[in-house]
C-alpha positions as CSV (number, residue, x, y, z in Angstrom):
1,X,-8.1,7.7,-0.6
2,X,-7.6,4.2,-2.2
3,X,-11.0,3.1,-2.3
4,X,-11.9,6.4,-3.8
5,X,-8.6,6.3,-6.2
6,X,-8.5,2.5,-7.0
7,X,-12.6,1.2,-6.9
8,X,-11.9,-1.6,-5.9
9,X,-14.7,-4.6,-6.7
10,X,-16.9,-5.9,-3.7
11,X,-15.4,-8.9,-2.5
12,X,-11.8,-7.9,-1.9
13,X,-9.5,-8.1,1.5
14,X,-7.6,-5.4,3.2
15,X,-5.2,-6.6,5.1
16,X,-3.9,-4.7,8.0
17,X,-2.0,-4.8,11.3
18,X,-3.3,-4.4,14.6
19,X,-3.1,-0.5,15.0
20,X,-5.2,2.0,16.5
21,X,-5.9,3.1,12.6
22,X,-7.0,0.0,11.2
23,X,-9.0,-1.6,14.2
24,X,-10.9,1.7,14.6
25,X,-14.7,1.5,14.0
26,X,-14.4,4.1,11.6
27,X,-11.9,2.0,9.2
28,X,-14.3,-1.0,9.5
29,X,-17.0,0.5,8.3
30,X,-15.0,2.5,5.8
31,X,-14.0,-0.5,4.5
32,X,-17.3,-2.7,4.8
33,X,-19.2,0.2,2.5
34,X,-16.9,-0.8,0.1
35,X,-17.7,-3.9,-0.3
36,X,-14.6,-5.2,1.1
37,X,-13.8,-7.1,4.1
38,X,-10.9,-6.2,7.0
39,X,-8.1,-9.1,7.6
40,X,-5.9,-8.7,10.3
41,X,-2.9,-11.1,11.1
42,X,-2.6,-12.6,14.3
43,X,-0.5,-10.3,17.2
44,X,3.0,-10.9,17.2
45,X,3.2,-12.5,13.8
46,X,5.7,-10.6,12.0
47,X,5.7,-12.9,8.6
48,X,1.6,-12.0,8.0
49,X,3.1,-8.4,7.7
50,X,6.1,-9.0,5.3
51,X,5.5,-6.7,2.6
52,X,4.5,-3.9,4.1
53,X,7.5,-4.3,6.7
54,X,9.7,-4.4,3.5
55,X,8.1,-1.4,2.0
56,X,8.6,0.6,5.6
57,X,12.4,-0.4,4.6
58,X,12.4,1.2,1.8
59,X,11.0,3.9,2.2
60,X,13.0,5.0,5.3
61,X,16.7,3.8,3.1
62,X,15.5,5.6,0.0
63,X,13.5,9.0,1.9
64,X,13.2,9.5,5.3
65,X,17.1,9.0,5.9
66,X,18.5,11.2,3.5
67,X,16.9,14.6,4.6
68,X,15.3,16.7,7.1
69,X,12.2,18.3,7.0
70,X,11.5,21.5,8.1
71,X,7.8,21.2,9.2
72,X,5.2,18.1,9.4
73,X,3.5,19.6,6.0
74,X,7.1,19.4,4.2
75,X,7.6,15.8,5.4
76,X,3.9,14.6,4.6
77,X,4.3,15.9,1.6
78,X,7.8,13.9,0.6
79,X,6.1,10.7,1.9
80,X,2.8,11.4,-0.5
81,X,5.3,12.3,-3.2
82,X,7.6,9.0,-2.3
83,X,4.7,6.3,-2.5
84,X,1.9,7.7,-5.2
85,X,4.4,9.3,-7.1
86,X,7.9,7.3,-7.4
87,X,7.1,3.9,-5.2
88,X,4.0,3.1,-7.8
89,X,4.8,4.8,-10.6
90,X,8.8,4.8,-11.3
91,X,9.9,2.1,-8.8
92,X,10.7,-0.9,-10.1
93,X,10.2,-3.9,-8.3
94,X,12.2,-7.1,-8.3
95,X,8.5,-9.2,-6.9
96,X,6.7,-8.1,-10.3
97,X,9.8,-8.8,-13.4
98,X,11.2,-5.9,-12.4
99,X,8.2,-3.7,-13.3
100,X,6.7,-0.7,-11.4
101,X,3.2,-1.6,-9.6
102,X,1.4,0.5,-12.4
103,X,3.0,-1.3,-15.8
104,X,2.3,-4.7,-13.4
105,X,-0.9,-3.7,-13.0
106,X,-2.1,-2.5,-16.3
107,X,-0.5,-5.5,-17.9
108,X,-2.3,-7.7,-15.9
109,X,-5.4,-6.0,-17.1
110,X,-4.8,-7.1,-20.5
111,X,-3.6,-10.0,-20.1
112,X,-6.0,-13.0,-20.9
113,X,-5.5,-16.5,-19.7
114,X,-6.1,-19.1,-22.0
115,X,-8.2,-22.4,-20.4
Protein backbone atom coordinates (compact mmCIF):
# COMPACT_ATOMS: atom_id res chain seq x y z
CA UNK A 1 0.00 0.00 0.00
CA UNK A 2 2.88 2.60 0.45
CA UNK A 3 4.55 1.99 -2.67
CA UNK A 4 1.30 2.20 -4.42
CA UNK A 5 0.22 5.44 -2.16
CA UNK A 6 3.57 7.21 -1.82
CA UNK A 7 5.66 6.27 -5.39
CA UNK A 8 8.42 6.30 -4.07
CA UNK A 9 11.74 7.12 -6.55
CA UNK A 10 14.06 4.08 -7.53
CA UNK A 11 16.93 4.20 -5.28
CA UNK A 12 15.33 4.43 -1.88
CA UNK A 13 15.81 1.96 1.40
CA UNK A 14 13.19 0.28 3.43
CA UNK A 15 14.29 -0.50 6.48
CA UNK A 16 12.77 -3.26 8.35
CA UNK A 17 13.21 -5.81 11.20
CA UNK A 18 13.85 -9.33 11.02
CA UNK A 19 10.20 -10.67 10.91
CA UNK A 20 8.60 -13.29 9.04
CA UNK A 21 6.82 -10.27 7.01
CA UNK A 22 9.72 -8.38 5.92
CA UNK A 23 12.30 -11.35 5.20
CA UNK A 24 9.65 -13.14 3.13
CA UNK A 25 10.50 -13.60 -0.54
CA UNK A 26 7.36 -11.96 -1.39
CA UNK A 27 8.37 -8.54 0.46
CA UNK A 28 11.75 -8.66 -1.39
CA UNK A 29 10.69 -8.77 -4.49
CA UNK A 30 7.81 -6.42 -3.68
CA UNK A 31 10.14 -4.11 -2.78
CA UNK A 32 12.94 -4.73 -5.53
CA UNK A 33 10.09 -4.00 -8.38
CA UNK A 34 10.08 -0.86 -6.90
CA UNK A 35 13.06 0.11 -7.43
CA UNK A 36 14.00 0.10 -3.89
CA UNK A 37 16.26 -1.92 -1.89
CA UNK A 38 15.47 -3.93 1.61
CA UNK A 39 17.75 -2.94 4.90
CA UNK A 40 17.55 -4.87 7.79
CA UNK A 41 19.36 -4.16 11.14
CA UNK A 42 21.44 -6.54 12.67
CA UNK A 43 19.48 -9.27 15.32
CA UNK A 44 19.28 -8.05 18.66
CA UNK A 45 20.09 -4.45 17.95
CA UNK A 46 17.36 -2.56 19.40
CA UNK A 47 18.78 1.15 18.60
CA UNK A 48 18.59 0.27 14.47
CA UNK A 49 14.79 -0.03 15.30
CA UNK A 50 14.20 3.21 17.35
CA UNK A 51 11.59 4.88 15.61
CA UNK A 52 9.49 2.42 14.85
CA UNK A 53 9.74 1.07 18.52
CA UNK A 54 8.74 4.61 19.54
CA UNK A 55 5.83 4.75 17.22
CA UNK A 56 4.61 1.04 18.60
CA UNK A 57 4.57 3.26 21.93
CA UNK A 58 2.43 5.40 20.86
CA UNK A 59 0.26 3.95 19.23
CA UNK A 60 -0.48 1.31 22.09
CA UNK A 61 -0.63 4.70 24.92
CA UNK A 62 -2.75 6.79 22.52
CA UNK A 63 -5.21 3.52 20.89
CA UNK A 64 -4.86 0.20 21.67
CA UNK A 65 -5.09 0.87 25.59
CA UNK A 66 -8.02 2.86 25.76
CA UNK A 67 -10.63 0.51 24.28
CA UNK A 68 -11.76 -2.93 23.28
CA UNK A 69 -12.62 -4.14 20.15
CA UNK A 70 -15.34 -6.18 19.48
CA UNK A 71 -14.01 -8.14 16.36
CA UNK A 72 -10.44 -8.25 14.41
CA UNK A 73 -12.36 -6.06 11.50
CA UNK A 74 -13.32 -3.32 14.35
CA UNK A 75 -9.65 -3.22 15.64
CA UNK A 76 -7.96 -3.26 12.12
CA UNK A 77 -9.91 -0.77 11.28
CA UNK A 78 -9.02 1.74 14.48
CA UNK A 79 -5.29 0.94 13.73
CA UNK A 80 -5.83 1.98 9.78
CA UNK A 81 -7.75 4.98 11.11
CA UNK A 82 -4.85 5.66 13.99
CA UNK A 83 -1.81 5.75 11.56
CA UNK A 84 -3.13 7.12 7.87
CA UNK A 85 -5.60 9.10 9.39
CA UNK A 86 -4.47 10.94 12.83
CA UNK A 87 -0.60 9.58 13.18
CA UNK A 88 0.26 11.31 9.58
CA UNK A 89 -2.13 13.70 9.21
CA UNK A 90 -3.17 15.41 12.73
CA UNK A 91 -0.24 14.23 14.91
CA UNK A 92 2.11 16.47 15.62
CA UNK A 93 5.50 15.50 16.12
CA UNK A 94 8.19 16.95 18.34
CA UNK A 95 11.28 15.18 15.59
CA UNK A 96 9.80 17.49 12.73
CA UNK A 97 9.14 21.35 14.62
CA UNK A 98 6.29 20.07 15.89
CA UNK A 99 4.63 19.44 12.53
CA UNK A 100 2.54 16.48 11.41
CA UNK A 101 4.52 14.07 8.82
CA UNK A 102 2.24 15.51 5.92
CA UNK A 103 2.90 19.64 6.60
CA UNK A 104 6.78 18.15 7.12
CA UNK A 105 6.56 16.60 4.16
CA UNK A 106 5.00 18.96 1.76
CA UNK A 107 7.12 21.66 3.16
CA UNK A 108 10.06 19.91 2.42
CA UNK A 109 8.80 19.64 -1.16
CA UNK A 110 9.00 23.34 -1.53
CA UNK A 111 11.58 24.06 0.11
CA UNK A 112 14.82 24.88 -2.06
CA UNK A 113 18.23 24.92 -0.70
CA UNK A 114 20.37 27.55 -1.73
CA UNK A 115 24.32 26.40 -2.68
Amino acid sequence: MAIRNRRPAPGGIVHADHGVQFTSWAFGDKIRAAGLMPSFGSVGDGLDNAMMESFWSSMQIELLNRKKWKTRVELANAIFEYIEIFYNRQRRHSSIGYRTPIEYELRSETTTVTA
